[in-house]
Backbone as a ProteinNet text record, in pm:
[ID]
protein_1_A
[PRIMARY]
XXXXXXXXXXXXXXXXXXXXXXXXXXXXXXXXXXXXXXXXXXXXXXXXXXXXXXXXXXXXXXXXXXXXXXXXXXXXXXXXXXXXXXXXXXXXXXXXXXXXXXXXXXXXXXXXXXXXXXXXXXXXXXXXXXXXXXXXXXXXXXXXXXXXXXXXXXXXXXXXXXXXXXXXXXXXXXXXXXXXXXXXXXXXXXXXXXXXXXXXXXXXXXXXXXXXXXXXXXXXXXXXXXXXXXXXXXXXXXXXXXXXXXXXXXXXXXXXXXXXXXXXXXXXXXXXXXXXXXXXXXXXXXXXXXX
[TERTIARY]
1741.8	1756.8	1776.1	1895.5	1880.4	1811.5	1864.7	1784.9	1793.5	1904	1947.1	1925.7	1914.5	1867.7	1701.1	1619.2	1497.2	1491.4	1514.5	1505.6	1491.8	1615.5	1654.2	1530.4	1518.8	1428.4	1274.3	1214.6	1107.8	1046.3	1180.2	1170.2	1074.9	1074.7	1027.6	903.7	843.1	721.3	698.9	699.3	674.9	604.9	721.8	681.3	608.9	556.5	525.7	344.1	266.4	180.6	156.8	223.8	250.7	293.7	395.8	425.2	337	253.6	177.4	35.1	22.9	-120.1	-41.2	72.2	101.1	144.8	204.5	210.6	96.4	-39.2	-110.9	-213.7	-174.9	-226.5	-123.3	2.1	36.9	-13.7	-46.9	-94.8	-196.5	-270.4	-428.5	-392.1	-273.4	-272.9	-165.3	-102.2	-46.7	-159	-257.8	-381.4	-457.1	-392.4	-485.3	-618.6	-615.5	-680.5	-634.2	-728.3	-691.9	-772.3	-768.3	-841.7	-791.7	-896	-870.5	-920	-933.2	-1020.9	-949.4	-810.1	-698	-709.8	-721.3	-761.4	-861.2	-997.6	-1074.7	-1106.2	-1052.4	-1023.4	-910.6	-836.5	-708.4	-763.1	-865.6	-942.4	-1024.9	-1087.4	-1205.9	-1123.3	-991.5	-928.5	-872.1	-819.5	-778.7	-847.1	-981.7	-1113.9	-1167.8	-1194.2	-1235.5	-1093.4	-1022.6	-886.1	-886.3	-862.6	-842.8	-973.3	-1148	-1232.8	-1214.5	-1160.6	-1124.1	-1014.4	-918	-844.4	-858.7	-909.5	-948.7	-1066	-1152.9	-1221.9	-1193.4	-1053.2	-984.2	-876.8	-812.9	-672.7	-584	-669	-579.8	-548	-374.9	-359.9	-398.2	-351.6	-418.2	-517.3	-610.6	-786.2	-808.5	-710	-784.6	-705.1	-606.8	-526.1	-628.7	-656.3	-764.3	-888.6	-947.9	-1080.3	-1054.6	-945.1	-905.8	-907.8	-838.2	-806	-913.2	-1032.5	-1148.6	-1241.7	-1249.4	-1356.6	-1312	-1211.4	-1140.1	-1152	-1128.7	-1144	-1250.6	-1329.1	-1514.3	-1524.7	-1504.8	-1518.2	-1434.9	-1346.6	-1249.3	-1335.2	-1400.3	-1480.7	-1579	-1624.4	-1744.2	-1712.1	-1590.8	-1523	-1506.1	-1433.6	-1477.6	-1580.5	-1667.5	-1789.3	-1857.8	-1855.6	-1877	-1775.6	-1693.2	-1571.1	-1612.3	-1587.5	-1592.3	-1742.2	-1824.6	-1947.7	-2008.6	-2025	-2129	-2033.4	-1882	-1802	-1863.1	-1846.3	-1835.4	-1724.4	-1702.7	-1609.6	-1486.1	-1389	-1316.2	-1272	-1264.9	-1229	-1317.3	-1447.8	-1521.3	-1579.5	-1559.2	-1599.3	-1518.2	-1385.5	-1267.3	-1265.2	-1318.6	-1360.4	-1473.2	-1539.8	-1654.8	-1687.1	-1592.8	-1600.7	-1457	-1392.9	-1260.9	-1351.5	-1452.7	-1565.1	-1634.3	-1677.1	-1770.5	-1708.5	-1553.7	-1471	-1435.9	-1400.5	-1408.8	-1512.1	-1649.6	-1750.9	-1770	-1752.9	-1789.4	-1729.5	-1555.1	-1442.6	-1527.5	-1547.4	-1581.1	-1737.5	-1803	-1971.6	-1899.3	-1791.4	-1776.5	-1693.6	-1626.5	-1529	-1556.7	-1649	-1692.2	-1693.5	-1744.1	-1743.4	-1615.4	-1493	-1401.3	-1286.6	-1275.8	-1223	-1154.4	-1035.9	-907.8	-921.9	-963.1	-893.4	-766.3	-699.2	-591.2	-556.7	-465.8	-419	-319.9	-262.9	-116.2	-48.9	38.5	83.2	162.4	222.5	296.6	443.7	488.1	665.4	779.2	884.6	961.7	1060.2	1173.7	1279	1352.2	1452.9	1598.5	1624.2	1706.2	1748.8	1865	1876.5	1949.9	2146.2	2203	2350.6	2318.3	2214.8	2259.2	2215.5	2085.9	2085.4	2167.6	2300.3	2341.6	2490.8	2452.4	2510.2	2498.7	2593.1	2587.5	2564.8	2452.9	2322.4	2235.5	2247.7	2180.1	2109	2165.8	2090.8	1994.1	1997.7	1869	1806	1797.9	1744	1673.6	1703.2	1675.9	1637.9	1737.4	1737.6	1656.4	1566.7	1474.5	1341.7	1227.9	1106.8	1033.3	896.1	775.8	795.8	698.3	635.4	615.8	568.6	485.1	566.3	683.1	759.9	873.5	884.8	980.3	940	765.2	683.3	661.2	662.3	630.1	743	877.9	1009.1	1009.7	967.6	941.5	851.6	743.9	627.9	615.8	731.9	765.2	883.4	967	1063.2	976.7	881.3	785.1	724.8	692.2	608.6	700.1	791.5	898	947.7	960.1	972.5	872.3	709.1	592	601	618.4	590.9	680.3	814.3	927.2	963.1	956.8	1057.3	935.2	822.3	731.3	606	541.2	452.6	322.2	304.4	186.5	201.3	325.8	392.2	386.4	400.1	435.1	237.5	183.5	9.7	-42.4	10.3	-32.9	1.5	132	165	65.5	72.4	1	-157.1	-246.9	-361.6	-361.3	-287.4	-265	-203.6	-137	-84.9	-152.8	-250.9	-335.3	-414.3	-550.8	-656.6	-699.8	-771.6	-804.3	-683.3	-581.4	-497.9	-485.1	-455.2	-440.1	-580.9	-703.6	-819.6	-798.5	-758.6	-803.4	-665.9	-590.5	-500.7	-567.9	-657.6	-701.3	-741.6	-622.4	-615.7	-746.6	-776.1	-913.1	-890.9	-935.6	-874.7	-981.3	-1085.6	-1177.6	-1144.6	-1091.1	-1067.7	-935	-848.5	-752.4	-713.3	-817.1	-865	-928.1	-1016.6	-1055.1	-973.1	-877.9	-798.2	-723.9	-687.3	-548.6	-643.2	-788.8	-824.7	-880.4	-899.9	-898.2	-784.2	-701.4	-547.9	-536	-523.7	-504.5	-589.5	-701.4	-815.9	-724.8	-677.6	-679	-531.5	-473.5	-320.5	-369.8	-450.5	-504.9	-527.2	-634.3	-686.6	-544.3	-437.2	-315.5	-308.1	-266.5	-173.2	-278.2	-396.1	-463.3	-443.7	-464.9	-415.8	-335.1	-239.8	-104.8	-107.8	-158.3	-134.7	-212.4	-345.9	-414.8	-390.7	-314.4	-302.5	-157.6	-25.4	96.1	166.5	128.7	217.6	182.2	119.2	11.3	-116.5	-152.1	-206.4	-315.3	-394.9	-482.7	-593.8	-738.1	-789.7	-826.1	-858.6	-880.2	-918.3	-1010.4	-1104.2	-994.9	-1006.2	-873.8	-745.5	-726.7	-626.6	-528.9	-539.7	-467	-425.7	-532.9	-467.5	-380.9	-410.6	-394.5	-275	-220.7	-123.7	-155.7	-349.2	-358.2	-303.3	-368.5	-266.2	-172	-107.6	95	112.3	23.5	50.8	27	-81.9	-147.8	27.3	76.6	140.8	296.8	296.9	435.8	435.9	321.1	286.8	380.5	317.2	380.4	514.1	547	702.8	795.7	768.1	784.8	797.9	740.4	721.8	668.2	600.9	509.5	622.8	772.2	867.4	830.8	858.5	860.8	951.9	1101.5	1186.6	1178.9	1126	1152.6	1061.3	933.7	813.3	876.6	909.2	962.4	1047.7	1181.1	1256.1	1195	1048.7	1002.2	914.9	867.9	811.4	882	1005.3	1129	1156.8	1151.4	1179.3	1058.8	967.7	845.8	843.8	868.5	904.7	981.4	1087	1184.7	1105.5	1030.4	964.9	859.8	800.7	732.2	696	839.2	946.5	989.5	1047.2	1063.3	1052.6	910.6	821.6	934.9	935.9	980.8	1130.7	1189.5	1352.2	1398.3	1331	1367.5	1346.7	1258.6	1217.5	1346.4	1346.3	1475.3	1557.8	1632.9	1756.9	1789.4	1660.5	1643.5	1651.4	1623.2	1615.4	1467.8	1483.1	1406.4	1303.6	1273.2	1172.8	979.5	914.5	774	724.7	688.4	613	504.8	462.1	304.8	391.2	505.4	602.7	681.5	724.5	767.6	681	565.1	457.7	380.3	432.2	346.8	438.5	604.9	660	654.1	574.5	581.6	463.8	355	271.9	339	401.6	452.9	611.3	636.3	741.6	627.4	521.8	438.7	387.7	361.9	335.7	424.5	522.4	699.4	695.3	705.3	744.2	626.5	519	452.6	465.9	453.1	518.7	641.2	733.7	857.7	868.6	737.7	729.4	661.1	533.7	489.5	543.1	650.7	747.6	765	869.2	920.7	879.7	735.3	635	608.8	592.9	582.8	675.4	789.8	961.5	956.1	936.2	952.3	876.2	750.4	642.9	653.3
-769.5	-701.4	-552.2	-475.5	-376.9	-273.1	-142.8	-57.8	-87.1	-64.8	-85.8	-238.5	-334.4	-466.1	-481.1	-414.4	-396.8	-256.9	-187.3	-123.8	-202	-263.4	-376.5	-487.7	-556.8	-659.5	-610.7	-483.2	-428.7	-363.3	-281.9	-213.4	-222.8	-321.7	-403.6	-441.6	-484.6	-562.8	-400.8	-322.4	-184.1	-138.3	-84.8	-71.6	-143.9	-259.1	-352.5	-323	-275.6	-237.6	-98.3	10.3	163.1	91.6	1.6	-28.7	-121.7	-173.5	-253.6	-156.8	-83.6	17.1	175.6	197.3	275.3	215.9	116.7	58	44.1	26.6	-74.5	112.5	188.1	355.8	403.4	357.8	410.2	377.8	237.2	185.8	272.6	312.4	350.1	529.6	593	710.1	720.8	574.6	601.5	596	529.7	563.2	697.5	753.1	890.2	943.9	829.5	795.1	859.9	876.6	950.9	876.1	782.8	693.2	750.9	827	907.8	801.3	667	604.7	478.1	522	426.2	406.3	475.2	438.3	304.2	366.5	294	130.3	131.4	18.9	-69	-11.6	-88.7	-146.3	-72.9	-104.1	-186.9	-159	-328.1	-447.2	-408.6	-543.3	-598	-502.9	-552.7	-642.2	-584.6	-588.5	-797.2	-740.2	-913.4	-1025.6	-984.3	-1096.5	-1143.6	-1054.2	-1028.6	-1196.3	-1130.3	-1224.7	-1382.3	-1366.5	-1505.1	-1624.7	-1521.4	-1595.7	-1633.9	-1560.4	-1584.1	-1724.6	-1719.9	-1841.1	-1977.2	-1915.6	-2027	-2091.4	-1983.9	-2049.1	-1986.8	-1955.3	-1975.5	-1854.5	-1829.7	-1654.5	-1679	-1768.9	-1749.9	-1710.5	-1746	-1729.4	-1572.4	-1570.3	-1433.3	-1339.5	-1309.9	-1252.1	-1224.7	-1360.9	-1354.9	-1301.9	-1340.3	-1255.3	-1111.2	-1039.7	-897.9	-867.9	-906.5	-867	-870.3	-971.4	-1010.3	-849.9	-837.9	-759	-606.9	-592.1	-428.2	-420.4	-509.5	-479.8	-448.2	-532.7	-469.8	-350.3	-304.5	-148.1	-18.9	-129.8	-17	-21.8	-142.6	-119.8	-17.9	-12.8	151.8	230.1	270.8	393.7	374.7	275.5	251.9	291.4	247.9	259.9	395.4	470.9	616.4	752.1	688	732.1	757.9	616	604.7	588.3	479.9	457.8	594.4	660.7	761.9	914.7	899.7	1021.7	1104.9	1056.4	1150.1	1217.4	1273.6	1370.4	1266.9	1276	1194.1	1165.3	1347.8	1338.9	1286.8	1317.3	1311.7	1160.6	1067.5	933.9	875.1	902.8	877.9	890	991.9	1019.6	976.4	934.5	826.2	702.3	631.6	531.1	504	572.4	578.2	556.4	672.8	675.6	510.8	474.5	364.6	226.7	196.2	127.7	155.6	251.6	262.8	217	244.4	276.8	72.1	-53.5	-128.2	-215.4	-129.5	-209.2	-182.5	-62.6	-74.2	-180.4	-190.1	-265.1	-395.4	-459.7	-582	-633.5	-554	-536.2	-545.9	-507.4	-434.3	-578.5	-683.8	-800.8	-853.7	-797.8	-884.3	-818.1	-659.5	-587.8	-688.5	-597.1	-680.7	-834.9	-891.9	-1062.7	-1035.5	-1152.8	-1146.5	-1306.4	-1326	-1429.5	-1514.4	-1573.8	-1606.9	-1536	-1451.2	-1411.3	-1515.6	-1464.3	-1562.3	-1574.8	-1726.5	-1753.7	-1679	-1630.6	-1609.9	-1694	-1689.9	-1793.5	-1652.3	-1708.1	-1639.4	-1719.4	-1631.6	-1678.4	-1741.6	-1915.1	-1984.3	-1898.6	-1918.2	-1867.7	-1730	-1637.4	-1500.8	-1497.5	-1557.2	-1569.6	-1547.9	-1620.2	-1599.2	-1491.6	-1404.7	-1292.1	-1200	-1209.3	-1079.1	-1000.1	-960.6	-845.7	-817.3	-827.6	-776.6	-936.1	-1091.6	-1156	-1258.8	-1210.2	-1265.8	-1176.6	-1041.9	-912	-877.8	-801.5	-732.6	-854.6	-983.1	-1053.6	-1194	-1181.4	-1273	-1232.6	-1277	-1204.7	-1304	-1306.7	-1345.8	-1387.1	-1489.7	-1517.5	-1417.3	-1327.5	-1227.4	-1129.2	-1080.5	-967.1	-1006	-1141.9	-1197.8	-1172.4	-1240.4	-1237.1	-1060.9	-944.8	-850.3	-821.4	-829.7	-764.8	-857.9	-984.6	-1037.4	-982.3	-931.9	-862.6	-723.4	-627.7	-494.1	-528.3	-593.7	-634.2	-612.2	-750.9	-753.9	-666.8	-610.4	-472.7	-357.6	-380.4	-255.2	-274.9	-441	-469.7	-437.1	-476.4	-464.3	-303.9	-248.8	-68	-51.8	-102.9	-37	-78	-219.1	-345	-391.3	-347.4	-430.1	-326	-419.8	-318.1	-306.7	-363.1	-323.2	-196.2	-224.3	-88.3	65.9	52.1	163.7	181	112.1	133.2	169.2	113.6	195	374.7	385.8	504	604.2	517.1	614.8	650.7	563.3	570.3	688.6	707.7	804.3	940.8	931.1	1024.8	1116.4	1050.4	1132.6	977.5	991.2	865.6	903.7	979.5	992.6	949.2	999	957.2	814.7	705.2	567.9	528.8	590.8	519.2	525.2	619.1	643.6	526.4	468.7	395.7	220.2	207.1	102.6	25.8	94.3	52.5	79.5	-40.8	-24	25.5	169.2	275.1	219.9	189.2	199.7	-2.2	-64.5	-229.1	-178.9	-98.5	-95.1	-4.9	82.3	163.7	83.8	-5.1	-105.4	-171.9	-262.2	-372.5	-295.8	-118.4	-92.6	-54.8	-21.2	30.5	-121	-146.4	-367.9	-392.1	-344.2	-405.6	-350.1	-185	-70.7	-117.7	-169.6	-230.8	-324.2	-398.5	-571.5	-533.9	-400.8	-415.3	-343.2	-237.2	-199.1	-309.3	-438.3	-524.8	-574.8	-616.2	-708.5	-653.1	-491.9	-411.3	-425.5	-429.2	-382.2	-564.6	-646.4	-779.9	-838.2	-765	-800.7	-715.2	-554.6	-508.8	-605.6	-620.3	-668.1	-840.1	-909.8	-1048.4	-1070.8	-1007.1	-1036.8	-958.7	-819.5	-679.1	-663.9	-657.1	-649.2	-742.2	-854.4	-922	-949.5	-898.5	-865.1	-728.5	-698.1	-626.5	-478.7	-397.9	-283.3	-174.3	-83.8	-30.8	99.4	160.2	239.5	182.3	43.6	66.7	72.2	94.2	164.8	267.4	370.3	526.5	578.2	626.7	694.2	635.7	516.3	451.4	474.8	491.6	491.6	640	707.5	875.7	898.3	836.6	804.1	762	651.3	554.8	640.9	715	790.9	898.9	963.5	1056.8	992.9	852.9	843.1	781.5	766.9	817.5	936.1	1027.4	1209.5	1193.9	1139.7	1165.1	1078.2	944.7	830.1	865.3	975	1070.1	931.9	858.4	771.7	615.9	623.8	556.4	441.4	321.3	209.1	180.5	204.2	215.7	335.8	418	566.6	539.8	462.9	455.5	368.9	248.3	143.6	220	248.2	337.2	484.5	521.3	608.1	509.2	377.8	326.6	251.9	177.8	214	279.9	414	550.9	539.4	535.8	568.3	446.1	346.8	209.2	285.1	281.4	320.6	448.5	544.1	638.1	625.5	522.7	449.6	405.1	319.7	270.4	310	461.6	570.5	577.1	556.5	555.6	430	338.2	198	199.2	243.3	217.3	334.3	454.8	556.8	519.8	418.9	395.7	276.1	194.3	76.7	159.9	269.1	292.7	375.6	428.4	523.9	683	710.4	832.1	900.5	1037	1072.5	1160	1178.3	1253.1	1197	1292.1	1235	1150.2	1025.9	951.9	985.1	1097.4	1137.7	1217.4	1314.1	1323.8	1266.9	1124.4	992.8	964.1	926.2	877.7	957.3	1052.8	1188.7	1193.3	1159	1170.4	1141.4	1055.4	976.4	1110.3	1138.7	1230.9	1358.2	1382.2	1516.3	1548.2	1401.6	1425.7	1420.4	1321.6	1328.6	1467.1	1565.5	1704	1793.1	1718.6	1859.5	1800.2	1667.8	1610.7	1688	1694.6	1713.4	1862.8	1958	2136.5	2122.9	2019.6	2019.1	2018.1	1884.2	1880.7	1958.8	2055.6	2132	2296.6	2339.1	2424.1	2403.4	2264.5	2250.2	2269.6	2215.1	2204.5	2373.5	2433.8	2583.1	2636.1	2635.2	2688.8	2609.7	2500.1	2457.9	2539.8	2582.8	2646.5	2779.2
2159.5	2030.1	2054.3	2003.6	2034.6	1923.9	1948.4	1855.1	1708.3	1662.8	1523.5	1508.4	1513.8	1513.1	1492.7	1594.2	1569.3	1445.2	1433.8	1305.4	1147.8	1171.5	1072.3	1021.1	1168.9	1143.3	1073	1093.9	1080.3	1030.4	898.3	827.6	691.8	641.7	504.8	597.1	717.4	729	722.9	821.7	805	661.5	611	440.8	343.9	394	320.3	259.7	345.5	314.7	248.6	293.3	192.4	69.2	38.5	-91.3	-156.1	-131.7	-201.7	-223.3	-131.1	-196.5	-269.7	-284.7	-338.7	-471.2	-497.5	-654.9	-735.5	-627.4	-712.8	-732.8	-645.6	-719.2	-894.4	-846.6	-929.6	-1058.7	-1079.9	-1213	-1267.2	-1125.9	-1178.4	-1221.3	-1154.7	-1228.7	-1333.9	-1394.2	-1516.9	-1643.2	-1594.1	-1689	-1710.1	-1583.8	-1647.4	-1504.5	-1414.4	-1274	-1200.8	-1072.7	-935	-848.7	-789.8	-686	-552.8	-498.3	-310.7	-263.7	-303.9	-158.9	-135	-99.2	-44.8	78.9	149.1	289.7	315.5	258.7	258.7	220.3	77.6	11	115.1	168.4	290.3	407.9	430.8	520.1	531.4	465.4	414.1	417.3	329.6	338.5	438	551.4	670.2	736.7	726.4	815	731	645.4	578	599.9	568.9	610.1	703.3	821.8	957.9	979.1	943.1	967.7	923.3	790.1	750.1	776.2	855.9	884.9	1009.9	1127.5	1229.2	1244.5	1104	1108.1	1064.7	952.4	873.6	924.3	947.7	1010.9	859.3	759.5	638.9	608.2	585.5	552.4	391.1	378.9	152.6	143.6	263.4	220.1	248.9	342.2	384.9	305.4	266.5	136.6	7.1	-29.6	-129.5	-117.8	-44.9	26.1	-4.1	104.5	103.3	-41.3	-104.9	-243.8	-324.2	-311.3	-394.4	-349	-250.8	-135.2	-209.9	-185.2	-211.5	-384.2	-430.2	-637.4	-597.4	-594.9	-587.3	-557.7	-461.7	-384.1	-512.6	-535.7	-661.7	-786.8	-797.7	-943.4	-887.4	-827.5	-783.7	-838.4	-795	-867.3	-986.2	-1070.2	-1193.1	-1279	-1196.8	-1273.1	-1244.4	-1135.4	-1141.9	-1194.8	-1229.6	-1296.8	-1412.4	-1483.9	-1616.3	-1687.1	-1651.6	-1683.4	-1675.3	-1541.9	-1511.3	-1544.1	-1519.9	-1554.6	-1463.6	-1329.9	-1215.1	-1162.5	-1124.5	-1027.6	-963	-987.2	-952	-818.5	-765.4	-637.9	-532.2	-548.2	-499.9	-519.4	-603	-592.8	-511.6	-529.4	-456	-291.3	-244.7	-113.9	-91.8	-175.1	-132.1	-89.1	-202.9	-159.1	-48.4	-23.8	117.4	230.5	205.6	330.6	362.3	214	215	282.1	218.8	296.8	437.4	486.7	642.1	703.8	656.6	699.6	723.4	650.5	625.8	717.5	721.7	758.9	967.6	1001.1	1145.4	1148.4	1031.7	1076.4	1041.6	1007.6	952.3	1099.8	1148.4	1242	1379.1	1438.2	1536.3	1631.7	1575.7	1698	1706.1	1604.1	1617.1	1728.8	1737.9	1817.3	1965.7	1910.2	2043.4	2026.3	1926.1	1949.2	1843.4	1839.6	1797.5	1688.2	1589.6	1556.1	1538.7	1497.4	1460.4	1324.2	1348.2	1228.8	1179.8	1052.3	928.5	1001.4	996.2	1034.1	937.7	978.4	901.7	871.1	751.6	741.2	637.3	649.7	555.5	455.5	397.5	262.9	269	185.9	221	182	316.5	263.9	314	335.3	363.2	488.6	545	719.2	808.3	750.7	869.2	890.2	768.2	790.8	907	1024.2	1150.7	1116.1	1177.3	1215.9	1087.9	997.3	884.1	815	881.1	824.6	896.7	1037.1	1102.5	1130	1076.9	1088.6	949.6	887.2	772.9	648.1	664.3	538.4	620.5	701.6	773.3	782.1	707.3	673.1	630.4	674.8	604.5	422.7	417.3	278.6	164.6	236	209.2	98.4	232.4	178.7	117	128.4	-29.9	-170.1	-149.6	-240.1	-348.3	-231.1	-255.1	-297.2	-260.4	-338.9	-501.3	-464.5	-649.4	-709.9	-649.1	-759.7	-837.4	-690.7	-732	-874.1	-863.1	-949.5	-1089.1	-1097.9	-1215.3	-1280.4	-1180.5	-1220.4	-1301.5	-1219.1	-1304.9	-1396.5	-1399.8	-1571.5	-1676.7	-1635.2	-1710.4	-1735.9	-1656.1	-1699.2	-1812.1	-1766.9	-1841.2	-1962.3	-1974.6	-2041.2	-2177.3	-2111.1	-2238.9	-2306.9	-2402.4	-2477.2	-2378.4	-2294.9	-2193.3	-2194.3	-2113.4	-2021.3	-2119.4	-2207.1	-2282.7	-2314.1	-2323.4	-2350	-2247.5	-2120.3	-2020.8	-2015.8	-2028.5	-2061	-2126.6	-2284	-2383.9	-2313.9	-2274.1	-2211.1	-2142.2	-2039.2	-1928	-1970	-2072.5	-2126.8	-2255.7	-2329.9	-2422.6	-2432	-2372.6	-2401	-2559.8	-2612.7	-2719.7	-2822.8	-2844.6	-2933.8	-2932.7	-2767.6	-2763.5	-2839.3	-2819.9	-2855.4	-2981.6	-3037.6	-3208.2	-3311.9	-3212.3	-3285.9	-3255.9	-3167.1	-3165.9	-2968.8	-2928.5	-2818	-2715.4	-2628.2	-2569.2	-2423	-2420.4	-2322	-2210.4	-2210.3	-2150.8	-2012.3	-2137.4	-2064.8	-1998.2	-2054.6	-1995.9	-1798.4	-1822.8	-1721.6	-1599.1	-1654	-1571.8	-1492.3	-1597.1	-1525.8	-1431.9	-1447.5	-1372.1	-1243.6	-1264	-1091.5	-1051.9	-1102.1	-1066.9	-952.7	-1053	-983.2	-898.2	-853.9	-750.2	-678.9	-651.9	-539.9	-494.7	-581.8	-502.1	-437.6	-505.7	-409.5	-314.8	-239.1	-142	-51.9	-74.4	-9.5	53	-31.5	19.5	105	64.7	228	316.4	304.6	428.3	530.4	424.9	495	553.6	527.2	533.3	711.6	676.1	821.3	902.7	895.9	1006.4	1071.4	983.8	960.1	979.7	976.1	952.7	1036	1041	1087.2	1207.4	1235.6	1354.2	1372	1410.4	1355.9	1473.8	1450.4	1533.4	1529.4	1509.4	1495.1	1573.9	1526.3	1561.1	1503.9	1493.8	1454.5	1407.1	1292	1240.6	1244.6	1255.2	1282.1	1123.7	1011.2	892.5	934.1	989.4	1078.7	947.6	822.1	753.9	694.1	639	534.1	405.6	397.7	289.8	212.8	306	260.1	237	313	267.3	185.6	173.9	-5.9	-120.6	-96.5	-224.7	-235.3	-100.4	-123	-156.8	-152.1	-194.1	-375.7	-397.7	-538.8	-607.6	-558.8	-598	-609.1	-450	-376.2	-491.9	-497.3	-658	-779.3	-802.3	-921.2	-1009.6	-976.4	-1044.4	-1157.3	-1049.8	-1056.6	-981.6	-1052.8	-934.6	-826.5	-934.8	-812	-645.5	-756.8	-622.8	-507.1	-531	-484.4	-372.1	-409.4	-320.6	-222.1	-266.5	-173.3	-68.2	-115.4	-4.6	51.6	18.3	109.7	254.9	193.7	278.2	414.6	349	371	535	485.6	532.2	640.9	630.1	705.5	816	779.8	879.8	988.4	943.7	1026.2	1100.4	1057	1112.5	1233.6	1255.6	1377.6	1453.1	1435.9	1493.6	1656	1691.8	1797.5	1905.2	1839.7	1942.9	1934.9	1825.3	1827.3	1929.7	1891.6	2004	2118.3	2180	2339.2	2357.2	2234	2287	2325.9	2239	2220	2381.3	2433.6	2574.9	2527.6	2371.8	2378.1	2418.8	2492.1	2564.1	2481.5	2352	2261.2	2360.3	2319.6	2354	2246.9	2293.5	2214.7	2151.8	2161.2	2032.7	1890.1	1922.8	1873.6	1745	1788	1720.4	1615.4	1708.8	1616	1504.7	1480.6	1414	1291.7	1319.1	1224.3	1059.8	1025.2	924.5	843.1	949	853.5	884.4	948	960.6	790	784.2	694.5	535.7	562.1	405.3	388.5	485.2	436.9	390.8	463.3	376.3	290.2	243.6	115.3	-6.7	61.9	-38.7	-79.1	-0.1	-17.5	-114.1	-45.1	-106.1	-288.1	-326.2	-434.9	-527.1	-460.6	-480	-504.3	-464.6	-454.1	-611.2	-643.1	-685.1	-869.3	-849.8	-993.6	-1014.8	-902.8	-954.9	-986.5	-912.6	-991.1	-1129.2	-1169.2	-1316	-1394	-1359.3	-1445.9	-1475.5
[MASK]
+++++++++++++++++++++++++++++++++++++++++++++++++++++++++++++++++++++++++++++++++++++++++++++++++++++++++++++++++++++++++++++++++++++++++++++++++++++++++++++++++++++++++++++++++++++++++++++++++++++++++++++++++++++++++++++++++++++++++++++++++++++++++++++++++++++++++++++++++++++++++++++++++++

């Protein structure tokens, strides 16, 4: 396989986890939310999947697990959020902490074993398109699944009356409350949801992407996710396409060693956070020239 072939094939498993914990943020700050503890929440879920499937054999179980494990950790914040109306940032960096903190004590005996990740298959009729369809259009369960759910989602925001209540919530809560709408259930379900899409990505890395355990090994996706939020401008489409984006940089590190270009590998690997900090100046620039 050469460079551009492995690019291809790896791009979407790549992205696959930034886009599933950066959608499931965005919900929670079209309400009006700021959840910092993406990392964390990714983590736990890596960490419980990773265990269940290693005991199960079953990626459903451990998918579900992740996803069950990480809402919980997101209702915390919930509930010191909203119930107690704490500090946002600061619950947010709390419980990030609390999930790391759980994901290495839950973790710690499982270090360096490894499992079977998920088979891939193509899509009937486009497979066997040269280079782009035993590559790019050949993928996991998973990330079929995830290009149907981003779809959905962008309908629910856009296309229906959820979508527009989510809006109003996030956009003036008092006014949604005073017309009837229940700001408070609705706030819930969306950091509900932002947990359990944390748990996926973190499952998905430790179980599918890399499938096999290791102590950090998220190594800051969740930060990228939170920051391709911003970069998304809180778009579903845009979000997807910097997760993409972010896929491809990802990769960086290994396509450059196929291809024999001679960059340093700490270099490569730096790229992805080295580009989420211009992006973010970039956008930041940009909100003060408007103002």
């Amino acid at each position: 396989m050469n460079g551009l072939e492995f690019l291809l094939a790896g791009t979407l498993a790549a992205a696959l986890p930034l886009l599933l914990a950066a959608l499931g943020e965005m919900v929670v700050e079209k309400t009006g939310l700021l959840n910092l503890g993406l990392e964390g929440m990714m983590a736990i879920g890596a960490a419980i999947a990773f265990i269940c499937v290693y005991h199960t054999g079953s990626h459903a179980v451990g998918f579900l697990a992740a996803a069950a494990v990480s809402t919980i950790i997101a209702m915390l914040f919930a509930v010191l959020v909203i119930a107690v109306r704490a500090n946002q940032v600061a619950s947010g960096l709390a419980i990030g902490v609390l999930g790391l903190g759980l994901s290495a004590l839950f973790g710690k005996s499982y270090e360096s074993l490894t499992i079977k990740g998920l088979p891939r298959f193509g899509l009937p009729g486009l497979s066997d398109i040269p280079v782009i369809g035993p590559t790019l259009l050949t993928q996991d369960i998973v990330v079929w699944l995830a290009i149907i759910g981003t779809g959905g989602l962008w309908f629910l925001l856009n296309r229906t009356k959820m979508g527009l209540i989510i809006a109003a919530v996030g956009e003036n809560a008092d006014a949604a409350r005073s017309i009837g709408y229940p700001v408070v259930l609705i706030r819930l379900a969306a950091v509900a949801f932002g947990g359990a899409m944390c748990g996926l990505a973190g499952a998905y890395a430790s179980t599918v992407y890399t499938p096999l355990w290791a102590d950090g090994m998220i190594a800051g996706r969740g930060w990228i996710a939170l920051a391709l939020v911003v970069f998304g401008t809180w778009q579903t489409g845009r979000v997807a396409f910097g997760a993409l984006l972010f896929g491809i940089l990802s990769l960086g590190e290994l396509t450059a060693q196929a291809v024999g270009v001679g960059l340093p590998s700490q270099l490569l690997s730096s790229l992805p956070y080295i580009v989420t900090i211009l992006m973010l100046v970039v956008i930041s620039r940009r909100k003060a020239g408007a103002a």
